[in-house]
C-alpha positions, 0 to 999 in steps of 0.5 A: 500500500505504502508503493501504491500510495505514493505511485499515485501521489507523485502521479497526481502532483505531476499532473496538477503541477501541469494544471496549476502553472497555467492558472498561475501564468493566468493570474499573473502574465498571459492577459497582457501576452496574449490579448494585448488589445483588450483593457487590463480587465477584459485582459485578465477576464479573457486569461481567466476564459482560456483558464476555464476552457480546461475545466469544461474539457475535463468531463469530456475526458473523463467521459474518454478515458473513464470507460477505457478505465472500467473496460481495460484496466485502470493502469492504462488511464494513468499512462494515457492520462500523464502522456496528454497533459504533459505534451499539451504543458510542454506545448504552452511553453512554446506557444509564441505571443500575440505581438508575433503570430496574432490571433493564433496566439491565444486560439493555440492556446486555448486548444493546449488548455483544452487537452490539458483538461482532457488529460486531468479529466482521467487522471483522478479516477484512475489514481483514486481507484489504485488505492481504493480497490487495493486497500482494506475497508477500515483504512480505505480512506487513510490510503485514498487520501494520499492521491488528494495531497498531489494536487498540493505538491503539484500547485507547491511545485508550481508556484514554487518555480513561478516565485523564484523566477519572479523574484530573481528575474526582472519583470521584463525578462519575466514576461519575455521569457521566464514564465514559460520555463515551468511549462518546460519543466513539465516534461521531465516530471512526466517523463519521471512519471511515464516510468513510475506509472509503467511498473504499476499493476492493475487492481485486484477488483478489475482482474477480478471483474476481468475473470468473471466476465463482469466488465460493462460493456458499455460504461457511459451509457450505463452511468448516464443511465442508471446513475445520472442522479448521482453524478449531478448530487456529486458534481453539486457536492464537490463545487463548492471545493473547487470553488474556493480553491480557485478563489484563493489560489487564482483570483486573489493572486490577481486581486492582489497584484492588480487591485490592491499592489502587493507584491506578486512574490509575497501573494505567492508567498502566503498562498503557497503557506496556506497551501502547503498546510492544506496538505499537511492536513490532508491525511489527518482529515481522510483518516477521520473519514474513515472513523466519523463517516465521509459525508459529515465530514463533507458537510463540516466542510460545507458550514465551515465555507459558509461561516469563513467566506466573509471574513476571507475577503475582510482580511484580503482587503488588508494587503498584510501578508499574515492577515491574507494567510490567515484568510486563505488558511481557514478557507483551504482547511474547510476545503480540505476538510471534505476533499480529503474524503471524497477519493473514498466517497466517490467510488464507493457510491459506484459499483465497479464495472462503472466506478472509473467513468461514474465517479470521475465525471461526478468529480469533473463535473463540479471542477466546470460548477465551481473552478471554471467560473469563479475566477471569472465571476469573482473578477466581474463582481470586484470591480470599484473601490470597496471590499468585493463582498460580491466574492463572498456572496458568491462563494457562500451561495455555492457553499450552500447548493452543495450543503443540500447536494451532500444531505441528499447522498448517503454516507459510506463509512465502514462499521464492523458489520459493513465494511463500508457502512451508511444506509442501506443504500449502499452496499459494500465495496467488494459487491458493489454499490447501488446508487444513493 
């Protein structure tokens, strides 16, 4: 579990790594780059778009590799999955700027944005499933949490190289040149990656699915089918997270810099704390779901966004780098409070002849509800010289719709006479769920 565990670790931080540079290169210099003929706000606006054009494409790709999943294996969609986003973050690196080629400039890319999402969008149900279906019932959460601490070595990793290129290069070296270096990286972490994940094996549950003739032959269709309910409660469920997450690591980059004049160094610097606590955590929270149950930590997670919101934009607005952190801590900790479980939750709730198509589009789905249009909304609704309260109310009204999504979902949480407990609804992992 320990090898599996960190196999899907390191392959979720290479390939959220890929996914995050682009939002920080979004917030800080592409609006300029790529739309120099819009004003500095449509700019950002339009950086944002090509930002959420990921987002939108990451359902379609679990739709595409999340029946490669349940048909052939889990394996294959972590290696095809890590190939495409890596080659289309290679690709942004050398896309030319809008003063060389025009409008192609920003069509390409937003096209290497797209297959990016693709890419993302079959990562995670594939590397949740390597530890999930592998693990025993009472720790299934513990093992499956460790995927979710990927994304925040992927965004640390990031941004990391983002700060120490900003702070070491001059701005104009910068916007010529430097941002495009960690998209050029990325091609060593996916090499890396291409040869961890090649030395992977397919679970226990798909070899045994594969044996018995069980393999569904047509996996979409009977998620669309029999379990659309579930994939738009999960989707409502998970918005919120995504919601404020983009909130915390995009928008208020940009806010920051652009509105209030912090320097881009120090916003990175207090976001990237907060994150790197965030993942700290991570672990901690996913063995709780394993001991309370997974949804009362979803719902914890749902109030405690719901109380903090406005006080994160309160202490935004200060400008001083120990109130941000403050802000953007109480804020990711509620976010991981239930992110943390949901690599557990979410395939439980499926049976396993569709659990790598259901469960990754329920998860993708609420990356276009929550991530693709909050640094949008925010950076529409803060416009004028006052605290953009507007923020807050938008997060909270999310919040709130994915409160009452996760009291509509049953709880999977394992008890001694069920290995993954709840209602009734839901049947144990090793035969399979029923839909909530």
């Amino acid at each position: 579990m320990v090898r599996l565990a960190a196999a899907a670790l390191a392959g979720t931080a290479i390939e959220f790594y890929d996914f995050f540079v682009y939002g920080t290169a979004a917030a800080l210099v592409l609006g300029p780059l790529f739309f120099p003929t819009f004003s500095p706000l449509a700019g950002t606006l339009a950086a944002f778009g090509t930002f959420a054009a990921g987002f939108v494409s990451r359902p379609l790709g679990a739709m595409l590799l999340g029946p490669l999943g349940d048909r052939h294996g889990r394996r294959p969609v972590l290696i095809a999955s890590l190939l495409l986003t890596g080659v289309a973050t290679v690709a942004v690196g050398f896309v030319p700027t809008y003063d060389s080629i025009g409008i192609a400039a920003p069509a390409l890319l937003l096209t290497l944005r797209f297959l990016q999402g693709l890419g993302l969008g079959g990562e995670w149900g594939g590397a949740v499933l390597l530890t999930v279906e592998h693990a025993p019932a009472g720790r299934r959460g513990l093992w499956s949490g460790f995927p979710q601490i990927g994304p925040s070595i992927g965004f640390l990793l990031a941004n990391g190289t983002m700060l120490i290129l900003s702070a070491t290069l001059s701005d104009a070296a910068f916007r010529s040149w430097g941002w495009r270096v960690p998209f050029w990286g990325a091609g060593l972490l996916v090499a890396a990656g291409l040869l961890l994940r090649a030395q992977l094996t397919e679970t226990p549950q798909f070899r045994e699915l594969a044996e018995r003739g069980e393999r569904a032959a047509a996996p979409l269709a009977e998620v669309v089918r029999g379990h659309w309910r579930l994939v738009l409660l999960t989707a409502g469920g998970l918005a919120v997270g995504y919601a404020v997450f983009y909130a915390v690591t995009t928008w208020s980059l940009a806010y920051g810099t652009e509105r209030l004049g912090v320097d881009r160094t120090v916003m990175l610097g207090c976001i990237m704390a907060a994150v790197a606590v965030k993942g700290a955590v991570t672990p901690l929270a996913a063995h709780l779901g394993d001991r309370f149950g997974r949804r009362p930590l979803c719902l914890l997670g749902c109030a405690a966004t719901v109380v903090w919101m406005f006080p994160l934009i309160a202490l935004l607005r200060t400008g001083e780098p120990p109130l941000m952190f403050l802000g953007f801590l109480g804020a990711l900790l509620a976010f991981i409070t239930l992110f943390a479980v949901t690599s557990a939750y979410l395939p439980e709730l499926y049976e396993p002849r569709v659990r790598c198509t259901g469960a990754g589009l329920g998860y993708n789905l609420a990356g276009v509800l929550g991530g693709a249009l909050t640094p949008i909304v925010a950076t529409a609704v803060s416009q004028g010289d006052g605290p953009p309260w507007g923020v807050a109310a938008y997060l909270t009204a999310v919040a709130l719709l994915s409160l009452g999504c996760f009291a509509l979902l049953p709880d999977t949480r394992p008890t001694a006479d069920r290995p993954t407990g709840g209602r009734s609804a839901v049947r144990p992992l090793e035969a399979g769920e029923a839909t909530a």
